[in-house]
C-alpha positions in Angstrom: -14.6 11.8 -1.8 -12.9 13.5 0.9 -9.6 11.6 0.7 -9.9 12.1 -2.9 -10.6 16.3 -3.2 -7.6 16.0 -0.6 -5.2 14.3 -3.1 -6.0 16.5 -5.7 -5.4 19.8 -4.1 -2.3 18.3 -2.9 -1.5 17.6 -6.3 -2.4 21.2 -7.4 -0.7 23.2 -4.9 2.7 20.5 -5.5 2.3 21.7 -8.9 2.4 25.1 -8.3 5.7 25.3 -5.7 7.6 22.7 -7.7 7.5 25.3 -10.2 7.9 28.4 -8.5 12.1 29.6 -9.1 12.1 32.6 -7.3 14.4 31.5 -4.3 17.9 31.0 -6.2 20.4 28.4 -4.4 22.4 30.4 -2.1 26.5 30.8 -3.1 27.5 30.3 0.0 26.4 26.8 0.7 28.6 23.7 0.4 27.5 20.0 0.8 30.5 17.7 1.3 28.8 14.1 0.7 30.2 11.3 2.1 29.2 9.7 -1.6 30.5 6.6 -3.3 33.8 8.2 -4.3 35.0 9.0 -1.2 34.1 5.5 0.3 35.9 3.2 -2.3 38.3 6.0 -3.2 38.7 5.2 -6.8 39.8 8.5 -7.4 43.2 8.8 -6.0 46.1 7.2 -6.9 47.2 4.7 -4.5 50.6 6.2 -3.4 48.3 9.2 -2.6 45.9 7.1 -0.5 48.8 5.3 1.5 50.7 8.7 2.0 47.7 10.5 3.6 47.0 9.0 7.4 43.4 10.6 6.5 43.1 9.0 3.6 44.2 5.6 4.4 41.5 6.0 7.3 38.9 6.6 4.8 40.0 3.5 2.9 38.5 1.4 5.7 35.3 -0.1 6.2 32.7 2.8 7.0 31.9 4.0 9.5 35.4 6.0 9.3 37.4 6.5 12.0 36.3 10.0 13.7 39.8 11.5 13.3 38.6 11.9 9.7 36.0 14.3 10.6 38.3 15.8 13.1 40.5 16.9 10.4 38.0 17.9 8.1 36.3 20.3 10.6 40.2 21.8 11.2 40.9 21.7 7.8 37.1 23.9 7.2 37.3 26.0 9.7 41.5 27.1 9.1 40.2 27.9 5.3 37.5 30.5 6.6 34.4 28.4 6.7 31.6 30.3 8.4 29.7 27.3 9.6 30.6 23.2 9.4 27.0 21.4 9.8 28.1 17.6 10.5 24.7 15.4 9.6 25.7 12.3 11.1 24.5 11.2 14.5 27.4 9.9 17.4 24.9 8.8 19.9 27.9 6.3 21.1 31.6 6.3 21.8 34.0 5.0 19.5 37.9 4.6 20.8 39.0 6.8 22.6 41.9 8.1 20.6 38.9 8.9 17.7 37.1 10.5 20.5 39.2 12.5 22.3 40.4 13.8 18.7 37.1 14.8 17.4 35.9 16.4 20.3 38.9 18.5 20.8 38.1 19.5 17.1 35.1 20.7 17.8 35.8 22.5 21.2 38.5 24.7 19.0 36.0 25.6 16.8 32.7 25.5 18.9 31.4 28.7 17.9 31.4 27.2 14.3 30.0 23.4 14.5 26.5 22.6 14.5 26.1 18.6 15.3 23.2 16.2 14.8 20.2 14.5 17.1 18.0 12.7 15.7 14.3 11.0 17.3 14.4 8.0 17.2 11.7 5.0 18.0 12.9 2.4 20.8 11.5 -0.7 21.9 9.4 -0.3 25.3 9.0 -3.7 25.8 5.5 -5.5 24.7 6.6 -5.2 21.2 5.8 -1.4 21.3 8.0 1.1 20.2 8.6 4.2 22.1 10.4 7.5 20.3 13.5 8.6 22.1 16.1 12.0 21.4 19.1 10.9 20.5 21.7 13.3 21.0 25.8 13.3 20.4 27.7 11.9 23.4 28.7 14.2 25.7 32.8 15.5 25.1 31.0 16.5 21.6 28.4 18.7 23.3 31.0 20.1 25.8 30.2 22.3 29.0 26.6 23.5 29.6 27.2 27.0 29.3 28.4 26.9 25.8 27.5 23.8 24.8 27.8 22.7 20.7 24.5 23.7 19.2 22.5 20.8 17.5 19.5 20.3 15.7 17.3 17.0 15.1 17.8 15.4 11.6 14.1 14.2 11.4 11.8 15.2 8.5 7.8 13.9 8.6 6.1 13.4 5.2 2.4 13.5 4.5 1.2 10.2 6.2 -0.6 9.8 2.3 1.8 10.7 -0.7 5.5 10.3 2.1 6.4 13.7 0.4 8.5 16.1 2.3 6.9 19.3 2.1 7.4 21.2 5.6 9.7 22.1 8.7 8.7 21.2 12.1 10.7 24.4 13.5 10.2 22.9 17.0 9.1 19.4 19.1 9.3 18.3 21.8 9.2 14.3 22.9 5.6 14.6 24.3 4.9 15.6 20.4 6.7 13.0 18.6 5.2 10.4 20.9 1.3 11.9 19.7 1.0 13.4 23.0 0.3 17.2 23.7 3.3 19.4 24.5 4.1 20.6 28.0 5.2 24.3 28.8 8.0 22.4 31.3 9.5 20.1 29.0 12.4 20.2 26.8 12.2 22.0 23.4 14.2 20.6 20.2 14.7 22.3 16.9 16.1 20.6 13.8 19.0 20.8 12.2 18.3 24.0 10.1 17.1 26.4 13.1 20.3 25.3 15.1 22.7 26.7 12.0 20.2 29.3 11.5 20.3 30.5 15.1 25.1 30.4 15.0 24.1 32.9 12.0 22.4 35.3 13.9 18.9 34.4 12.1 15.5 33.3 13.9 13.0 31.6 11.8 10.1 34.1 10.8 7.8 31.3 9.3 3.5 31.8 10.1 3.8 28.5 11.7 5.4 26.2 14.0 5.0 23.5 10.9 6.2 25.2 7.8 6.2 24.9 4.0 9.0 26.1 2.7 10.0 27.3 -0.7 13.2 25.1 -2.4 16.2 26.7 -4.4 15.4 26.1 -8.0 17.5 26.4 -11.2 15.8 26.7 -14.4 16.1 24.0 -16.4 17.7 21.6 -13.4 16.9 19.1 -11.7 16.5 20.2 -7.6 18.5 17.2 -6.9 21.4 19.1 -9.0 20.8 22.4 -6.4 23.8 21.9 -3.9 24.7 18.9 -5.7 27.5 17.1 -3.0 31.2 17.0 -3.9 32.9 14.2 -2.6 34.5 14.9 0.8 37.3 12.8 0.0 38.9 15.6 -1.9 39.3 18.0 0.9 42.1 15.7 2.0 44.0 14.9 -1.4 46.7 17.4 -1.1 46.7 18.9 -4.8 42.6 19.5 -4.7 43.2 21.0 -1.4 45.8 22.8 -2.9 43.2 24.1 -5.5 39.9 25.0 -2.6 42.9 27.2 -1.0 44.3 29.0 -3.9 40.6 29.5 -4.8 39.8 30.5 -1.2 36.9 28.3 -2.0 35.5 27.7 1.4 35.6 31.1 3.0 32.7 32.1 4.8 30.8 29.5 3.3 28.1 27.3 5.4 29.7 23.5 4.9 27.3 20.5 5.8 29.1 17.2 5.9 26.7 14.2 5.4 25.3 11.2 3.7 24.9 11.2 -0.3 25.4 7.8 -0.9 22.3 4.8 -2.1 23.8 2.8 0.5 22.7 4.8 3.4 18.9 5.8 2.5 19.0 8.9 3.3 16.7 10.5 0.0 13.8 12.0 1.1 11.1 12.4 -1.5 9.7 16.0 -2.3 7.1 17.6 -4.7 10.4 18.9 -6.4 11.7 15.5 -6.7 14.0 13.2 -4.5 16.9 15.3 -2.9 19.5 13.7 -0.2 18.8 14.5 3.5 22.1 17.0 3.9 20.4 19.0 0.6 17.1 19.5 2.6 18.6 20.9 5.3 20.3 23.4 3.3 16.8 23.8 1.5 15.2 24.8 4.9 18.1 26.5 6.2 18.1 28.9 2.7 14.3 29.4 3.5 15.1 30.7 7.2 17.8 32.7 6.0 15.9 34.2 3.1 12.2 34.3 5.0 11.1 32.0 1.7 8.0 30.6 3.6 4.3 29.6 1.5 1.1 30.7 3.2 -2.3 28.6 3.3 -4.9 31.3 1.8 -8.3 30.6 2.0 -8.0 26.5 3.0 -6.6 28.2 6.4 -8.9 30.5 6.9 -11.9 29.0 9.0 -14.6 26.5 7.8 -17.1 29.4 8.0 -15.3 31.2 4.6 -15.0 28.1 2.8 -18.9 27.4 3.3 -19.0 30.6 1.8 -17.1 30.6 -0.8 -18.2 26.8 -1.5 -21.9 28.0 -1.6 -20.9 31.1 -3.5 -19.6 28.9 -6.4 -22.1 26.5 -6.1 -25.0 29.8 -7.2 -22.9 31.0 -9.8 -22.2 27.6 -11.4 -25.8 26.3 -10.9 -27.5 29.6 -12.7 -24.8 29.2 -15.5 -25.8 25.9 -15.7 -29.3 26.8 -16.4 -29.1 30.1 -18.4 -27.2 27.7 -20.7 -28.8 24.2 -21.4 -26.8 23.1 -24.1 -24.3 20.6 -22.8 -21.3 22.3 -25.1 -21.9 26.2 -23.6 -22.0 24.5 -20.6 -18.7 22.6 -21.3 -17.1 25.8 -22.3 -18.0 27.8 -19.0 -16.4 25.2 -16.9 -13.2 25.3 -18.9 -13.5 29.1 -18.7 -13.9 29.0 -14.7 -11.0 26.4 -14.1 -8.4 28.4 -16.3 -9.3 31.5 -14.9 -9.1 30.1 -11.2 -6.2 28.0 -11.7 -4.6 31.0 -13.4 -5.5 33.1 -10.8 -4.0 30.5 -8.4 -0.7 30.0 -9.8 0.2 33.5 -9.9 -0.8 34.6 -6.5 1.7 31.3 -5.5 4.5 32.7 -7.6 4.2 36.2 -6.9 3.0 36.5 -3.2 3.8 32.8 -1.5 0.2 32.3 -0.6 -0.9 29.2 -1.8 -5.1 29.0 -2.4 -6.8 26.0 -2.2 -8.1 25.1 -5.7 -9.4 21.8 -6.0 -12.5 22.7 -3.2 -13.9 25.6 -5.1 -13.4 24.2 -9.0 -15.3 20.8 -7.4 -17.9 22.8 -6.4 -18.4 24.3 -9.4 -18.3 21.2 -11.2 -20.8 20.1 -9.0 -23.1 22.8 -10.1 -23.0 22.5 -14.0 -22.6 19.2 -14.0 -25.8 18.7 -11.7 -27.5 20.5 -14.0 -26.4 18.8 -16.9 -27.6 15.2 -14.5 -31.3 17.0 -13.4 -32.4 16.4 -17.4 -31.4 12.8 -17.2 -33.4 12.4 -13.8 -36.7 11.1 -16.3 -34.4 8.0 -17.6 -32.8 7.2 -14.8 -36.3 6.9 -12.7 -37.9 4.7 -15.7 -34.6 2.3 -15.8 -34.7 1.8 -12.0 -38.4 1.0 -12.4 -37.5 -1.9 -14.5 -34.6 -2.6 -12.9 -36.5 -3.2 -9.5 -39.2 -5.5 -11.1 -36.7 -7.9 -12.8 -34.7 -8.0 -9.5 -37.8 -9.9 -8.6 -37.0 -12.8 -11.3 -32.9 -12.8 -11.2 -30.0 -11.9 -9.4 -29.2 -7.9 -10.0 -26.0 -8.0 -11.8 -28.4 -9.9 -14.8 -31.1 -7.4 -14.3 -28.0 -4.7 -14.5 -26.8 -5.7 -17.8 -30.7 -5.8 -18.8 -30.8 -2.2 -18.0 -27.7 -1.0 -19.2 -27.2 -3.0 -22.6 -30.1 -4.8 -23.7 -28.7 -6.0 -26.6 -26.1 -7.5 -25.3 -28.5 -9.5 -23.0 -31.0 -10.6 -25.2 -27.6 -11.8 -27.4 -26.3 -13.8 -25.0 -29.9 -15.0 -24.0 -30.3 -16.7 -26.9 -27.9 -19.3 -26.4 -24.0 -19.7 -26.1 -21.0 -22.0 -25.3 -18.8 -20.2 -23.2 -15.6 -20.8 -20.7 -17.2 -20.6 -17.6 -16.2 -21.2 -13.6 -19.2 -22.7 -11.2 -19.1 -22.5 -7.7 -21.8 -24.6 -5.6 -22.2 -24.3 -1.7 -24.2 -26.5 0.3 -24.9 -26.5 4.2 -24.0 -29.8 5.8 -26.6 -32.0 7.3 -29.0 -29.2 6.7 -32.2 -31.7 5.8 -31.6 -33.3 9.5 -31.6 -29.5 11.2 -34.4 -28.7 9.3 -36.3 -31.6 11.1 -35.0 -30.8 14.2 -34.7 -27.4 14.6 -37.6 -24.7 15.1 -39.2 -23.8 11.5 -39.1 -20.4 11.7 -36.2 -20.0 13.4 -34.6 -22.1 10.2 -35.3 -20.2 8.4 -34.8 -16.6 9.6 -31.4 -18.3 10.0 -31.0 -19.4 6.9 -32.1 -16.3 5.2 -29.4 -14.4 7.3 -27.0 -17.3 6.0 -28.0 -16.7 2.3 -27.9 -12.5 2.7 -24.2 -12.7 3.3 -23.1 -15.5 1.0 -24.7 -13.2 -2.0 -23.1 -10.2 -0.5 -19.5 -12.1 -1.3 -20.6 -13.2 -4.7 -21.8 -10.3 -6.2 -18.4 -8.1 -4.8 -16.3 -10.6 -6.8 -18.3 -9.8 -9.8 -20.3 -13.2 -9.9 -23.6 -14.2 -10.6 -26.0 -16.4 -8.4 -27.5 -18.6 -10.5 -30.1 -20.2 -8.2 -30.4 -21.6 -4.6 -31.3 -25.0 -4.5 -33.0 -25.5 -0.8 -29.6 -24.3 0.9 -27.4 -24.7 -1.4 -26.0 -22.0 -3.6 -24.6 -21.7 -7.6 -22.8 -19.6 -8.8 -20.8 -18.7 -12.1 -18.9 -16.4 -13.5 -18.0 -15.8 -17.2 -21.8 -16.3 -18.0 -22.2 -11.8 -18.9 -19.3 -10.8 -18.7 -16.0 -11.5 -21.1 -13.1 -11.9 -18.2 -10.6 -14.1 -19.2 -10.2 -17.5 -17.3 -7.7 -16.6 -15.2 -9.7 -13.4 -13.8 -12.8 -15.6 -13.2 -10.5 -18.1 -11.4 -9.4 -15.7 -9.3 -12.8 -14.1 -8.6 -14.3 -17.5 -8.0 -11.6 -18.8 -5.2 -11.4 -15.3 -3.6 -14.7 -15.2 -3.5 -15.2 -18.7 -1.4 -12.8 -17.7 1.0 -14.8 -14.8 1.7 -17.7 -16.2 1.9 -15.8 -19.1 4.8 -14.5 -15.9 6.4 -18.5 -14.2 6.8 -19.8 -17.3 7.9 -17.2 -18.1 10.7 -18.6 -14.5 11.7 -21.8 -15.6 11.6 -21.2 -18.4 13.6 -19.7 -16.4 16.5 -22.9 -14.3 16.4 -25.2 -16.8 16.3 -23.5 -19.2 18.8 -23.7 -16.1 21.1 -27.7 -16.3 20.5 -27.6 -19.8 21.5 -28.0 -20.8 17.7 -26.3 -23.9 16.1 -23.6 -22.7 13.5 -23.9 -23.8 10.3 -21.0 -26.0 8.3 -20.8 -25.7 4.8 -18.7 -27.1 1.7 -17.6 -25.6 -1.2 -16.7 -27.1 -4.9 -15.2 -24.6 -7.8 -15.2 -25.9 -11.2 -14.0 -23.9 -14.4 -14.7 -25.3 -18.2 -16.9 -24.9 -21.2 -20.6 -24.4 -20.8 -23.9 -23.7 -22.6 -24.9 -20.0 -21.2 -28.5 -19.2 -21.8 -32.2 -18.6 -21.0 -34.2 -21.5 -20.0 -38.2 -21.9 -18.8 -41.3 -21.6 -20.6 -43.5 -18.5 -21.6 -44.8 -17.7 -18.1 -41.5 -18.6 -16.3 -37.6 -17.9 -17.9 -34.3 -18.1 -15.7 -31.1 -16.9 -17.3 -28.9 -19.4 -16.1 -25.7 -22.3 -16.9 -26.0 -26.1 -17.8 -23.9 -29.0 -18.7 -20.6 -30.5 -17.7 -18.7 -27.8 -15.8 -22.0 -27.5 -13.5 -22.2 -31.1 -12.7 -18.4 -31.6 -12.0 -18.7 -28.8 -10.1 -21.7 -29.9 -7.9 -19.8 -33.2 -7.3 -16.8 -31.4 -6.0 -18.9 -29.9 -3.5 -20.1 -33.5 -2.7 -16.4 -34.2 -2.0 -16.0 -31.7 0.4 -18.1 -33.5 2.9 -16.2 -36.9 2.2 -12.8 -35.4 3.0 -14.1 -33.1 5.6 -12.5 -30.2 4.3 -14.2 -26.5 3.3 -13.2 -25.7 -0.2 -12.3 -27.6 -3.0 -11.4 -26.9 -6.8 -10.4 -28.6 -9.7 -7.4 -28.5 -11.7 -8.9 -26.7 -13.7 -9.8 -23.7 -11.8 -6.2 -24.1 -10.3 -4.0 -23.9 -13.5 -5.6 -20.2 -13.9 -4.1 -19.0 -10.5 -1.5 -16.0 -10.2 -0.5 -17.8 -7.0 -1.1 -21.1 -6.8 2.1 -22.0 -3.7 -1.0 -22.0 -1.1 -3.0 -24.8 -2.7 -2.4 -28.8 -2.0 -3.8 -31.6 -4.3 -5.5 -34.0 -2.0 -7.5 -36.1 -4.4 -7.8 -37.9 -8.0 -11.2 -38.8 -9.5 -13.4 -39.8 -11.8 -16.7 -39.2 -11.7 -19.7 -41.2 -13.5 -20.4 -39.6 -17.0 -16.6 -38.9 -17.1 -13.8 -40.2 -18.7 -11.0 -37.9 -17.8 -9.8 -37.8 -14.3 -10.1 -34.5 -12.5 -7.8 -33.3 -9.9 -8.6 -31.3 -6.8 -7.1 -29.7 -4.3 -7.6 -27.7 -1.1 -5.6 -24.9 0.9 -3.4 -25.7 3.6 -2.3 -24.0 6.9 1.2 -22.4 7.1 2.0 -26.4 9.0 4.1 -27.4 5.7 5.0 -30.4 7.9 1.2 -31.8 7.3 1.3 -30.6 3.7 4.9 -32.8 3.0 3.0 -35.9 4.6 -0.1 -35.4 2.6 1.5 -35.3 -0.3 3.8 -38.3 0.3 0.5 -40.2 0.9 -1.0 -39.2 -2.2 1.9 -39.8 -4.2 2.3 -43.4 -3.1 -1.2 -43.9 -3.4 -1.2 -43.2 -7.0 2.2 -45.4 -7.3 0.5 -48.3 -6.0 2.5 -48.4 -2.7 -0.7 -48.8 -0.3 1.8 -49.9 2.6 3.9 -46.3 2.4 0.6 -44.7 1.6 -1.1 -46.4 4.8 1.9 -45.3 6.8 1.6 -41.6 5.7 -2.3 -41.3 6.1 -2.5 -43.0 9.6 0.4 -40.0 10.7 -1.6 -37.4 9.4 -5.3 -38.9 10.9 -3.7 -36.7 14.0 -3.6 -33.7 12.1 -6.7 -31.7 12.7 -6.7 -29.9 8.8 -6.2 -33.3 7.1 -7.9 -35.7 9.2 -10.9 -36.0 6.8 -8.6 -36.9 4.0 -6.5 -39.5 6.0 -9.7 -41.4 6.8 -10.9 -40.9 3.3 -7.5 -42.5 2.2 -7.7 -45.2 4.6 -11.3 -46.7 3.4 -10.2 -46.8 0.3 -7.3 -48.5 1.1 -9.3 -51.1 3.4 -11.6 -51.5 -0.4 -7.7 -52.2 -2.2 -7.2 -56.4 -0.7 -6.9 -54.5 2.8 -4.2 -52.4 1.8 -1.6 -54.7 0.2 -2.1 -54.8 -3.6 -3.6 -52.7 -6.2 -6.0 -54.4 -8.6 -4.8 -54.1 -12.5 -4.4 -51.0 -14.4 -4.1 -49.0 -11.2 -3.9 -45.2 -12.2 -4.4 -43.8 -8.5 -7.8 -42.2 -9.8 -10.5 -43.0 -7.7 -13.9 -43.8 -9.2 -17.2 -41.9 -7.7 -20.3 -43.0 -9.0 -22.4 -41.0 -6.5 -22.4 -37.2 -5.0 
């Protein structure tokens, strides 16, 4: 409920900054995005492109030779730019023509160039990861005592939603690596606070982690606030031409950067998605115009928001039952919540505090609605009553929907035939352990066996039917109306849950000194006749005919090919996914004309899952010497071992493996469990 209240305020207070316009984009900001245009340079005409030593270097591959960005921070700063914000990382040297270029760009205009860092994880060896600062090589940073300022590129969204909604206006590595910060190390700030800090501006924000307000528009997208213009243009002489006549980029605050798909860098907001170079200028507006939000009251000490909590809590509570009828009391919680979120919203808009809703309108909830609850209290304690005693008689999701919709269950009671899936397990060799073994330890262990198999049924939304000694039905589709496929799907998932508890169970026991237990498991879905069956003094609600006895024979199989889980074909044409499931037998059972398939899962070894298959294949062809070959390479193979020697008796049965008798199908005849 926690993770959930959390969500919502999250929600509410998203709500409430996405739509708050005061902070207007700024006139002097520029974003020069190194977009699509500018890296297939569609847009000028070739003789410009091979005229232009700039251009013709921005017709390569990217990454561009540096000299481009050499030129462009000239070309910026000659026209009057106040600040050039480059938001690419050069953690490494290029050539050193492109090198040497670029950072004698920079050290001509070093008291206008901000560069980018960036934190960055690095393996440590152990396959761990270790976060590193990575920083512009060092003829970019220049001399220590007036070195290029830079700031890190790195955002952090909400580990929940990954929405961008604050500033980290300082870290340090100790901090990025979860570890607390040490007065002696190194301090980094990002991007933003470094061009804040060349415009004479220190950030004034409550908080070393920030929320910040966003530029807005009304009636625009934020993505459309600094919108990027391609860099490319910068270079083609006759839209230069145009930026100088215009003196377009006087004093303005440039950022060069990404604003292309191709190099994920969109960072998801409660505004909406907005390149990386665009949240920069977002934060860098904020410090410059001291547009910061406020926590009020969710920041202000768990004391107050007991307080407050409780407070609403009263008030809702004697509402609740000054008011009995359910629509007064309807109306004053519709009153509270527009009055509160009212209240909410404009204290956001006018006064950047944002107030924690969600907490407080719960609360209140809380308090009506558990009024509204306290009347049904009567009904609630007389249906548990019943639902306890026939809990006694039948498994709890029957005595649920005896409860709930009695109808419905005395309709389907009364006799139906209906698609159903069956699953039976059974404990191997149990009747010899029971001889053997202590009784009473038996059967604590069995108990404790049978506790946890249920436990997996019933949260896959099946019914146990009966135990039988130690063995276990159950069905689905016998209540409820899912569809085949969901009961396939309920029915398999629910097996391999049930293997996956009992391996647990065996690693506790076998640390008590107990023998594990070994059980198999056969799924069949098809028609059935749903009903209840006994006498006057006895009735179980339970499922008979075919699809139960195919079923309980597939189990049988299980321990003949030494394998955990089995289901038929039928059960496997209703999987979403069936890649991770291998047919490993054809039969026909006594009582049965048609043959059934089945199959098991199989290991990530697709070597052993080829071979099986090749065996079965030639089985069914008739070609007992291939299929002999095939089964005696996989009797190695500890998954299909059990199968092999299945394969292999049979074959011995077939004129010791030579010739097939006439009408050979492949399908194998069993006439017992």
């Amino acid at each position: 409920m926690g993770d959930f209240l959390a969500k919502q305020e999250r929600m509410l207070r998203d709500f409430f900054t996405a739509h708050d316009h005061r902070l207007k984009p700024r006139e002097d900001f520029v974003f020069l995005g190194i977009d699509s245009a500018s890296l297939t340079l569609d847009g000028p005409a070739a003789e410009v492109v091979a005229g232009n030593s700039t251009l013709e270097k921005m017709s390569k591959r990217y990454p561009w030779d540096r000299r481009v960005y050499a030129e462009a921070i000239d070309r910026l700063a000659n026209a009057g730019a106040k600040l050039i914000i480059i938001d690419l990382v050069f953690p490494q040297g290029a050539t050193a023509e492109e090198d040497e270029a670029l950072a004698a760009a920079i050290a001509r205009h070093r008291n206008k160039v901000v560069l980018a860092s960036a934190f960055m994880a690095q393996a440590a060896g152990d396959q761990q990861t270790v976060t590193q600062m990575v920083e512009p090589i060092e003829p970019f940073l220049g001399p220590l005592d007036s070195e290029t300022p830079s700031g890190y590129v790195n955002f952090w969204p909400h580990y929940k939603d990954r929405l961008v909604r604050e500033v980290q206006l300082s870290k340090t590595l100790r901090e990025v690596n979860n570890q607390p910060r040490r007065s002696d190390e190194p301090v980094f700030v990002p991007l933003s606070v470094a061009a804040a800090r060349q415009l004479g501006k220190e950030p004034t924000a409550p908080s070393q982690i920030a929320r910040f307000r966003m530029a807005r528009v009304q009636g625009r997208n934020v993505d459309e606030v600094y919108e990027p213009q391609s860099l490319y243009r910068i270079f083609v002489p006759s839209d230069w031409q145009q930026y100088r006549e215009a003196a377009f980029f006087q004093d303005k605050v440039v950022i060069i950067g990404p604003a292309a798909p191709t190099f994920q860098d969109a960072h998801d907001t409660p505004a909406g998605k907005v390149y990386g170079a665009q949240l920069h200028l977002h934060a860098l507006g904020a410090i410059l115009e001291d547009a910061w939000y406020r926590e009020g009251l969710l920041g202000d000490g768990l004391l107050l928001r007991w307080i407050l909590c409780g407070v609403a809590l009263m008030v809702s509570c004697a509402v609740a039952f000054a008011w009995s009828r359910v629509g007064r009391l309807l109306l004053a919680l519709s009153v509270a919540f527009v009055l509160w979120l009212g209240t909410a919203y404009f204290t956001c808009y006018f006064t950047g505090v944002v107030i924690g809703g969600v907490p407080w309108m719960a609360t209140t909830s809380s308090g009506i609605f558990g009024a509204m609850i306290w009347q049904a209290i009567t009904e609630r304690a007389r249906r548990q009553q019943l639902h306890r005693h026939l809990q006694r008689s039948m498994s709890p999701d029957v005595a649920d929907a005896i409860v709930k919709a009695p109808s419905g269950y005395y309709a389907a009671a009364s006799g139906n035939r209906k698609e159903v899936t069956v699953l039976f397990a059974d404990v191997r060799d149990f009747t010899t352990r029971s001889e053997q073994q202590d009784a009473v330890q038996l059967v604590s262990q069995l108990n404790e066996y049978l506790e946890k198999m249920v436990e997996v049924i019933f949260a896959h939304g099946g019914t146990v039917d009966k135990f039988i000694g130690d063995a276990i039905m159950a069905t689905w589709g016998g209540l409820d109306r899912d569809d085949s496929q969901a009961q396939a799907e309920a029915s398999v998932q629910a097996a391999k849950g049930m293997l996956h508890e009992l391996a647990k169970l065996n690693a506790k026991w076998a640390s008590e000194g107990l023998e594990p237990f070994h059980i198999g498991i056969g799924i069949h879905h098809g028609e059935a006749v749903v009903g209840e069956v006994g006498s006057d003094q006895r009735t179980d609600f339970t499922v008979i005919g075919d699809a139960v006895n195919l079923a309980s024979r597939t189990e049988g199989l299980t321990k003949k090919l030494a394998v955990e889980l089995l289901i038929s074909s039928a059960v496997y044409a209703h999987l979403t996914e069936p890649q991770g499931w291998v047919e490993v037998l054809s039969v026909r059972v006594k009582g049965r004309d048609a043959a059934v398939s089945l199959y098991t899962p199989f290991p990530h070894d697709d070597q052993q899952r080829l071979v099986l298959e090749a065996g079965v294949a030639a089985f069914r062809s008739g070609d007992l010497s291939k299929a002999t070959a095939h089964f005696a390479e996989l009797e190695a193979a500890p998954t299909f071992a059990g199968v092999a020697r299945f394969y292999q008796q049979e074959l011995m049965k077939l004129s010791a493996g030579t010739k097939t008798p006439p009408g050979w199908d492949g399908v194998i005849r069993m006439d017992s469990k």
